[in-house]
C-alpha positions in Angstrom: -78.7 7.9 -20.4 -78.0 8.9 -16.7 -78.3 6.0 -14.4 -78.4 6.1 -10.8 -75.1 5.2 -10.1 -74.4 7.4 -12.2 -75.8 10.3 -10.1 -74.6 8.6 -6.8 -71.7 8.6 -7.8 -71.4 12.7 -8.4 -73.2 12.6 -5.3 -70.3 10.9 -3.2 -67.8 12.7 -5.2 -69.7 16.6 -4.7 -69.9 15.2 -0.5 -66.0 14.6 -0.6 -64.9 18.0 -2.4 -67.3 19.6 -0.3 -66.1 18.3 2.9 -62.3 18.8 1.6 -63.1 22.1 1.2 -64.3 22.4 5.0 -61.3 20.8 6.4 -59.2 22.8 4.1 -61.2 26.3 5.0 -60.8 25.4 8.8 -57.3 24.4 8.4 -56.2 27.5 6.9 -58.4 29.7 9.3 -56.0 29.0 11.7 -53.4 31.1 13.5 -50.0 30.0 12.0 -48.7 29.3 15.5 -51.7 26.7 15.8 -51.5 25.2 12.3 -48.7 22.2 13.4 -49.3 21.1 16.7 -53.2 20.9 15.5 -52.1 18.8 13.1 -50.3 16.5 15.4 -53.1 16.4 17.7 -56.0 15.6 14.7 -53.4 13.0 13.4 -53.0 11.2 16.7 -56.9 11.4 17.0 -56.8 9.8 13.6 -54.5 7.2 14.3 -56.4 6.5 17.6 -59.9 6.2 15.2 -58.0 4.0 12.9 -56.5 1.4 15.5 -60.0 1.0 17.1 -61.2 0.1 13.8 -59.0 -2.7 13.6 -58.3 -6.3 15.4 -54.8 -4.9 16.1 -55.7 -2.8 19.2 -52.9 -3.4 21.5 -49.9 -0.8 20.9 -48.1 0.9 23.7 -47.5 3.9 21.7 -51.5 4.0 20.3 -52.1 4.6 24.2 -49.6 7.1 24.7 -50.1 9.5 21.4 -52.6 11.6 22.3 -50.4 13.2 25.2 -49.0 16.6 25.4 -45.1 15.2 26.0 -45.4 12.5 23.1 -46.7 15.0 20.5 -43.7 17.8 21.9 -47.3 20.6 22.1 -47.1 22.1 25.7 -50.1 21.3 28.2 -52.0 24.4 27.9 -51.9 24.7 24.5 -52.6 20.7 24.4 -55.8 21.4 26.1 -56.7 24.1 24.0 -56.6 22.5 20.8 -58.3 19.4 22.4 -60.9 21.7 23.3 -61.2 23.1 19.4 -64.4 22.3 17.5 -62.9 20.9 14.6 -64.7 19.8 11.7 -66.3 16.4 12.0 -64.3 13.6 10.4 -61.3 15.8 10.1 -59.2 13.1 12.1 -60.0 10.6 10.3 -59.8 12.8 6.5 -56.3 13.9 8.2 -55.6 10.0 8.7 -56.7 9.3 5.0 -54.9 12.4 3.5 -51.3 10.6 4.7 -52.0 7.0 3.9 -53.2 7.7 0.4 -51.4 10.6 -0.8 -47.8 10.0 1.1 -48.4 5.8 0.9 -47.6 6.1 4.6 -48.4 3.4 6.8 -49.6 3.5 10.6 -46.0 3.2 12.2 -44.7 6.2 9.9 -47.7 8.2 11.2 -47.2 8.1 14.9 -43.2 9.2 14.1 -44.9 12.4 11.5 -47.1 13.5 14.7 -44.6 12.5 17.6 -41.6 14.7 15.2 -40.6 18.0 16.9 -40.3 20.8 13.9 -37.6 20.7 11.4 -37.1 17.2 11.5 -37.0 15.3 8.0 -39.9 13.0 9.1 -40.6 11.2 6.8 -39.1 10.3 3.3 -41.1 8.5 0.0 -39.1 5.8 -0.8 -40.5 5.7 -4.3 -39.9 9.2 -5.4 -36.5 10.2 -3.0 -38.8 12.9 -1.9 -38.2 14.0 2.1 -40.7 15.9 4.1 -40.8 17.8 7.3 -43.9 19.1 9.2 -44.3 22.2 7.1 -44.2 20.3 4.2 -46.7 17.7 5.1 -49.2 19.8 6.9 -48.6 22.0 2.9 -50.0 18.7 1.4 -52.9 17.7 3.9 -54.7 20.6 4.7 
């Protein structure tokens, strides 16, 4: 017999595919030349969400992420993705994507969106596996 945690559970798990399947359709909609530094800037947003969340607030480079020079994106286009109606939450499913899936932590998440392309920027200590931007914007979106 169902029960209703049962059912709220397929409930929350049929929200989180379907909202997967957003960020994914809105990730992929994008002009190739956008795809990376739109990444960087929804991951610094993401960070940003994530350390106002917390009691750890103060971090000189949390205040200077979300900039055109820090994230290597020139200004215009800066502005233009800031200006982008992403999908709500995507920041913060972007943010999620990495911790979970890569086990990264905060600190190796400001060096993935601060990383100029083809860098190795990151490397899973458990598996020997390295990744680059390409590679980890393959994985998220």
């Amino acid at each position: 017999m169902w029960r209703l945690s049962h059912l709220l559970i397929l409930l929350i798990l049929a929200a989180n595919s379907l909202a997967n399947d957003r960020y994914t359709s809105f990730f992929q909609s994008l002009n190739e030349s956008l795809k990376i530094p739109f990444f960087k800037y929804q991951l610094a947003e993401g960070i940003l969400e994530n350390f106002s969340k917390t009691s750890y607030k103060t971090s000189v480079t949390a205040f200077n992420l979300k900039t055109p020079e820090t994230l290597g994106i020139e200004k215009e286009l800066f502005e233009y993705i800031a200006k982008m109606a992403a999908p709500a939450g995507f920041a913060g499913h972007l943010f999620e994507i990495l911790r979970q899936s890569l086990n990264m932590n905060r600190s190796q998440m400001v060096s993935v969106a601060s990383a100029r392309s083809g860098e190795v920027i990151y490397c899973d200590e458990s598996t020997g596996t390295c990744y680059d931007l390409g590679d980890i914007t393959a994985i998220c979106c």
